[in-house]
C-alpha positions as CSV (number, residue, x, y, z in Angstrom):
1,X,39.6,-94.4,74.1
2,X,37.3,-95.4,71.1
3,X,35.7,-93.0,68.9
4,X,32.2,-92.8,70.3
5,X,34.1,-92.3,73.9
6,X,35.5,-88.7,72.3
7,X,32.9,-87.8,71.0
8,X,30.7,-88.6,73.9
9,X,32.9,-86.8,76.1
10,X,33.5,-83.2,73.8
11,X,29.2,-83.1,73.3
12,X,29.4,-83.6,77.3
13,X,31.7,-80.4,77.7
14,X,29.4,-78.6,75.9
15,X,26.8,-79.0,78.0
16,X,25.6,-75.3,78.8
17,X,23.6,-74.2,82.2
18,X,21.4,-71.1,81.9
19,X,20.5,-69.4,84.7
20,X,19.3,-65.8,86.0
21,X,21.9,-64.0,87.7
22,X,24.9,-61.0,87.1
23,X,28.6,-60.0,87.0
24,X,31.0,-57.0,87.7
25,X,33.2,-56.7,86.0
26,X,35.0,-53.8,83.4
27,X,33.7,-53.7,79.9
28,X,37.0,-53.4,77.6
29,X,35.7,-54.2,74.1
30,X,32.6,-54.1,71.6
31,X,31.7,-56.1,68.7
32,X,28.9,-54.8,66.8
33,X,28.8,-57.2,63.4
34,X,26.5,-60.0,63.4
35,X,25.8,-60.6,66.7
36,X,26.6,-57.3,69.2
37,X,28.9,-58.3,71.7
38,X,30.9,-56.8,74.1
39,X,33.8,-58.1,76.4
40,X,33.3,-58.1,79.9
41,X,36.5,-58.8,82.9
42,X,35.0,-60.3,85.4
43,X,36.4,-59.0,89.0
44,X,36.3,-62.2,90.8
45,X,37.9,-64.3,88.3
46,X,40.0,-61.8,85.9
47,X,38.3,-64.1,83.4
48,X,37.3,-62.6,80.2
49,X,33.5,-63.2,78.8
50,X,31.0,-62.0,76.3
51,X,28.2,-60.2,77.1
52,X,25.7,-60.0,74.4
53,X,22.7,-57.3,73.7
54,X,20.2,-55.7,71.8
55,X,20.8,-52.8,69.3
56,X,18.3,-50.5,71.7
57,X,21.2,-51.3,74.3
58,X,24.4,-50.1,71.9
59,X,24.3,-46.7,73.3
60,X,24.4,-47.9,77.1
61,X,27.0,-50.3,76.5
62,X,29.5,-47.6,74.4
63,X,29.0,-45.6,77.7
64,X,30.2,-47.8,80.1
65,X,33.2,-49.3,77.9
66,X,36.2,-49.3,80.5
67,X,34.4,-48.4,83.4
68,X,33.3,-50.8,86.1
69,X,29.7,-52.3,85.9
70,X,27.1,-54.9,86.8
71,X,25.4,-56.9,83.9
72,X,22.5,-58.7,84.8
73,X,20.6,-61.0,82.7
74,X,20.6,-64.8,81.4
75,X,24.0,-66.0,83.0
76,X,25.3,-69.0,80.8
77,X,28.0,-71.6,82.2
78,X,29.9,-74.2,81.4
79,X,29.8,-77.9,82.8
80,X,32.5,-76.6,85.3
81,X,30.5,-74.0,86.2
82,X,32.5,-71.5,85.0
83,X,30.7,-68.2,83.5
84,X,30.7,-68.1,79.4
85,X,29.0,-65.4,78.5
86,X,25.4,-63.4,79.7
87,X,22.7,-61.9,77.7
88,X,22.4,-58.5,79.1
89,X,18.8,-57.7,80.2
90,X,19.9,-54.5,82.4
91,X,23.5,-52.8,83.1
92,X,24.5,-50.4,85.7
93,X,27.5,-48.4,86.5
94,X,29.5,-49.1,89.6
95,X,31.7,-46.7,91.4
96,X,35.3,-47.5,90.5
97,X,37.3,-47.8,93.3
98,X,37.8,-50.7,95.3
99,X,35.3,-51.7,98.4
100,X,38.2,-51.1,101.0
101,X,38.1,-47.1,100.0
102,X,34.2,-47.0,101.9
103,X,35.9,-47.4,105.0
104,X,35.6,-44.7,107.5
105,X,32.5,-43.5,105.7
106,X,30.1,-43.3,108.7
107,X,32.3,-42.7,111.4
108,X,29.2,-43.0,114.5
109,X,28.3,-46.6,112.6
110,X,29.4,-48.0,115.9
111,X,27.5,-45.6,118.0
112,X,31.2,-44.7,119.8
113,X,32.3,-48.5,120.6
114,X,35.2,-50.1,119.4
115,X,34.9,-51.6,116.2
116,X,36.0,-54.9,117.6
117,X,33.5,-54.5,120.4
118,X,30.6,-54.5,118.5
119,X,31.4,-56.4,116.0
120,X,31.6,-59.4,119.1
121,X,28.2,-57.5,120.8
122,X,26.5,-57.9,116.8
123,X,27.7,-62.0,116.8
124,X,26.4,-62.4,120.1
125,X,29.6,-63.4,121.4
126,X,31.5,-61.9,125.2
């Protein structure tokens, strides 16, 4: 590989993609020198990324350090498509358990048939 190949090849990698969009994810860590950041765990990949904001948004983002949350904002990823960081334009709260604890929440959801029933009746399938 010749030298214009490398370098060809790492200004390729750090191609970024920005795009509107969000993550959940916990918060676990905030940097507020220079440029105020804060570390975000995303739940899908258990990859770590920064999310950075405004100084009017310190007080929100102290709040929610270790609890669940959606950021939403400018989402910014890699050439793999893999998330690097956001620009947090909004952030809300989730409710920290998992999704499987809403089960059982509406028990007449089905309107008395069996769950596996209607879910065949709702597909359109006998």
């Amino acid at each position: 590989m010749t030298r214009q190949v490398a370098e060809n090849l790492a200004a390729a990698l750090k191609v970024r993609r920005q795009s509107i969009g969000s993550v959940i994810g916990t918060l676990d860590s905030i940097y507020l020198h220079g440029q105020r950041r804060a570390g975000l765990w995303q739940e899908r990949t258990n990859r770590r990324l920064d999310v950075t904001f405004t100084a009017a948004q310190t007080d929100q983002v102290r709040a929610a350090l270790g609890q669940r949350v959606e950021v939403s904002g400018r989402v910014i990823r890699a050439i793999d498509d893999a998330l690097v960081s956001v620009k947090m334009r909004t952030l809300e709260v989730l409710p920290s358990g998992p999704v499987t604890d809403l089960i059982g929440l509406d028990p007449d959801f089905t309107g008395g048939v069996d769950p596996v029933d209607y879910v065949r009746e709702v597909r359109g399938a006998s």
